[in-house]
C-alpha positions as CSV (number, residue, x, y, z in Angstrom):
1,X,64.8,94.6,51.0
2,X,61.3,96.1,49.8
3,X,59.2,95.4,53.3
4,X,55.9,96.1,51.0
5,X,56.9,95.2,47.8
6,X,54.7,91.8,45.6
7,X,57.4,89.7,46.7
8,X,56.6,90.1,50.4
9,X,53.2,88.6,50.4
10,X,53.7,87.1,53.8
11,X,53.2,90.4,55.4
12,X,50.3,91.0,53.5
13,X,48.8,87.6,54.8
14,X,49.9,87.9,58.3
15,X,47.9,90.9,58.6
16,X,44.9,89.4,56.8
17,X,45.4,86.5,59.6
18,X,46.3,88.8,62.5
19,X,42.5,90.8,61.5
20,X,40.9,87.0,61.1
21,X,42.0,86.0,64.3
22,X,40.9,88.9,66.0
23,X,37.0,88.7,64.2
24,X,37.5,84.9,65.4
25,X,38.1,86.2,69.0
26,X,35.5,88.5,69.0
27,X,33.2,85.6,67.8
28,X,33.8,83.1,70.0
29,X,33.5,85.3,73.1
30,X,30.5,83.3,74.7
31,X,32.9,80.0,75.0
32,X,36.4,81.3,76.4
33,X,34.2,85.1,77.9
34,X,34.5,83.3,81.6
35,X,38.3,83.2,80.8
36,X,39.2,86.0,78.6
37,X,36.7,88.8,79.4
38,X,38.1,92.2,81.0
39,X,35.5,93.9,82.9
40,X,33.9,97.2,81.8
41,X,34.4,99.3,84.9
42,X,37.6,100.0,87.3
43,X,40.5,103.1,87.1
44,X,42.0,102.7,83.7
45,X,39.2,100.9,82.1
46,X,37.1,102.7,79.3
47,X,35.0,100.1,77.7
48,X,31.3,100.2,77.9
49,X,30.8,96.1,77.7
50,X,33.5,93.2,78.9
51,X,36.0,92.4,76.4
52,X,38.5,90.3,75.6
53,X,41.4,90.4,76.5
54,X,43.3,87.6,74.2
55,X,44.0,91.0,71.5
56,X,47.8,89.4,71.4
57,X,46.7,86.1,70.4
58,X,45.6,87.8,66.9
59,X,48.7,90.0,66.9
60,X,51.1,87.3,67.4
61,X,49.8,84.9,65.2
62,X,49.7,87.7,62.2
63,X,53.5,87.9,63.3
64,X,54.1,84.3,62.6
65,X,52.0,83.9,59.6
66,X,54.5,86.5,58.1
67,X,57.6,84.7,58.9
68,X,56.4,81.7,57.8
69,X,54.9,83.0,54.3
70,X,57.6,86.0,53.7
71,X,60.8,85.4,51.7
72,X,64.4,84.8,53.4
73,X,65.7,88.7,54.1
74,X,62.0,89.1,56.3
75,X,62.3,86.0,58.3
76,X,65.5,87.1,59.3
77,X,64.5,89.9,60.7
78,X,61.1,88.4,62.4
79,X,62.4,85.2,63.8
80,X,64.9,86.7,66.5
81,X,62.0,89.3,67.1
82,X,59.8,86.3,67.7
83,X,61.7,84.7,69.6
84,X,62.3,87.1,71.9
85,X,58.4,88.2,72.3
86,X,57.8,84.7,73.7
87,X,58.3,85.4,77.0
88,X,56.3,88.9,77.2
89,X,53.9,87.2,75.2
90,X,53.3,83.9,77.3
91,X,53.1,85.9,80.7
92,X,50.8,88.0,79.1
93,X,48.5,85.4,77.9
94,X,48.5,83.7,81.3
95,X,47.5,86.7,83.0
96,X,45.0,87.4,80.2
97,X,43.8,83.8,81.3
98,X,44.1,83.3,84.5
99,X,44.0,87.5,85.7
100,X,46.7,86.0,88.3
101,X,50.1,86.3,87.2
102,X,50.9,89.3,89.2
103,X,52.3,92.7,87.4
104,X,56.7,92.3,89.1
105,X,56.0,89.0,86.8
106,X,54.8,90.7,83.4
107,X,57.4,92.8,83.9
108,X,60.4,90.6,84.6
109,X,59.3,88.5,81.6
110,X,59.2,91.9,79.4
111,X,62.7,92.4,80.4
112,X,63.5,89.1,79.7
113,X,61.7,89.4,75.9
114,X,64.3,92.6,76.1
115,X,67.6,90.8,76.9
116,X,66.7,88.0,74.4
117,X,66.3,90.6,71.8
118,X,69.8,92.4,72.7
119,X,71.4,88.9,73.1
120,X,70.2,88.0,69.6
121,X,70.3,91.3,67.8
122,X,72.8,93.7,69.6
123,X,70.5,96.4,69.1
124,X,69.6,98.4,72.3
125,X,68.1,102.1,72.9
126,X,71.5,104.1,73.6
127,X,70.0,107.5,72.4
128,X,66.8,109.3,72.8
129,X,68.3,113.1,72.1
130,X,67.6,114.0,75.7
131,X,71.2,114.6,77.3
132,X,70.5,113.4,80.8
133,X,68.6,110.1,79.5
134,X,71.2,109.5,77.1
135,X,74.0,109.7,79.6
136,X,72.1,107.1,81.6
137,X,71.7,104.8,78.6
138,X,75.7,104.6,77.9
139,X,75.3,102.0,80.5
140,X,74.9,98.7,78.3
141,X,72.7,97.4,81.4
142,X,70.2,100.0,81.7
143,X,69.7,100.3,77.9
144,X,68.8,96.4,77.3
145,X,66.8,96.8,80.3
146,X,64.7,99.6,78.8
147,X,65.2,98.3,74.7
């Protein structure tokens, strides 16, 4: 499977829609700003002017332009990732939204986007090459909860 190769177009648009999206969000600040906006000051912010917060809109919707435009061996691999992000991705937009969905949630749908992706792939972080981390992630349950 050549991820870049001619016949893998869908990636090529996906990204082309993920960066369309984005310059679409960016334009249409002034009619979902009262929503979307993040404010420019606080502890961990560093932009200079409000800005929207909706970035994973663009992002996921480059992700399923792909899948739907890329040949068989590409979808396969996207659509369990997709399926999986939906979760982390709705709680995310919500809170994007609504700035109300409280952080315990975020992150119980992000483990949740974590255990779909096990349950549908198998695949899970057993190894980072540090011993004592490693020996902790043997545990099947701690490494789907951190994968």
């Amino acid at each position: 499977m050549n991820l870049v190769g001619i016949e893998n177009l869908g990636l090529i648009w996906g990204l082309i829609a993920s960066f369309v999206c984005s310059l679409g969000i960016i334009a249409t600040t002034r009619w979902h700003g009262k929503f979307s906006l993040d404010e420019a000051f606080g502890v961990q912010k560093f932009h200079v002017a409000p800005t929207p917060r909706v970035g994973g809109v663009a992002i996921f919707t480059g992700l399923i332009v792909a899948y739907l435009l890329s040949d068989n061996p590409v979808r396969a691999l996207f659509a369990p990732l997709l399926i999986a992000g939906l979760p982390a991705f709705c709680f995310g937009v919500a809170e994007d939204l609504t700035k109300r969905v409280s952080v315990r949630t975020r992150l119980f749908a992000t483990m949740a986007s974590g255990t779909v992706a096990w349950a549908l792939t198998g695949a899970s972080i057993t190894r980072t090459g540090f011993d004592g981390v490693d020996t902790i992630l043997a545990s099947t349950a701690v490494s789907v909860g951190y994968g």
